[in-house]
C-alpha positions in Angstrom: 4.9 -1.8 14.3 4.5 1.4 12.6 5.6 0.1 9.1 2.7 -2.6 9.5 0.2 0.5 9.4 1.5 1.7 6.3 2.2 -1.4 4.2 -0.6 -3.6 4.9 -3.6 -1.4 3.5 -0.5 -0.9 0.7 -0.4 -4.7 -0.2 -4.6 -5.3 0.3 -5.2 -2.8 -2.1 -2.4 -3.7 -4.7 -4.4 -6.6 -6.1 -1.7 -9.0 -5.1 -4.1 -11.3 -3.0 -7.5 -10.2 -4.7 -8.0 -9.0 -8.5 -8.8 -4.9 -8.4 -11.6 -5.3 -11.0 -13.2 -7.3 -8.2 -12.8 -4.8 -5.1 -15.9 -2.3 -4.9 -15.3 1.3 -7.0 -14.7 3.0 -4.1 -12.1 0.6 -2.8 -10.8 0.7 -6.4 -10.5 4.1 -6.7 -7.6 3.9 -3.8 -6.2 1.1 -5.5 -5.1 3.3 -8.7 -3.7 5.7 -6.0 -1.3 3.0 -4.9 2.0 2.8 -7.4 2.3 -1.4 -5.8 -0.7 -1.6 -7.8 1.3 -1.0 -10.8 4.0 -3.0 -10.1 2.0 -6.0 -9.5 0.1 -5.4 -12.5 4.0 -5.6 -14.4 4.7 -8.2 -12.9 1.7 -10.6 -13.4 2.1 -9.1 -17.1 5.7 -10.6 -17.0 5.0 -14.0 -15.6 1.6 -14.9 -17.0 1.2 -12.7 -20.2 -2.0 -10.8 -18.4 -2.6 -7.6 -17.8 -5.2 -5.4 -15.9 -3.1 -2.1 -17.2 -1.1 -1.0 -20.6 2.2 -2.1 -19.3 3.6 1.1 -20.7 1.7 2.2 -17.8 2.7 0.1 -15.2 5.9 1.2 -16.1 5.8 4.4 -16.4 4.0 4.7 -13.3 6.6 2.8 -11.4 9.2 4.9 -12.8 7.4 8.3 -11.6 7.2 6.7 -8.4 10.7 5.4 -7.6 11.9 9.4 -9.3 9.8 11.1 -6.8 10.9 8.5 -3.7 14.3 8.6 -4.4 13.9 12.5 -4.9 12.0 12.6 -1.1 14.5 10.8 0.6 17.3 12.4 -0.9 15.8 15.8 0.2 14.8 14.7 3.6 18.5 13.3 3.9 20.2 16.4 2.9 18.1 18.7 5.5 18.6 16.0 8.0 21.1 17.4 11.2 24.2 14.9 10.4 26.9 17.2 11.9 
């Protein structure tokens, strides 16, 4: 239930189901905050050949992200109480 709260405005405004040239700017400008973005934007690039980004971008960007992820949860991990 929780994780639905999260991840559903994550996939709406990844431009998985709708284009993000199409959303309003101000919808938009969350949409560039949100690293699925990129990765559907690789990924479209890798199937079909189009773009909405420099895939050096998308990638670059997804690399950033999974870095500082992995980086989070290895941190919250370590500080966790597992004694």
């Amino acid at each position: 239930m929780k994780q639905g709260f999260i991840l559903y405005p994550f996939l709406f405004l990844s431009g998985a189901l709708y284009p993000v040239d199409r959303f309003p700017s101000y919808v938009a400008q969350f949409s560039y905050l949100n690293p699925l973005t990129y990765g559907i934007d690789g990924l479209r690039y890798s199937l079909l050949g189009i773009s909405s980004f420099n895939p050096a971008l998308d990638l670059g960007v997804m690399t950033i992200s999974c870095v500082a992820i992995l980086g989070l949860g290895t941190y919250l991990f370590e500080i966790g109480e597992w004694e």
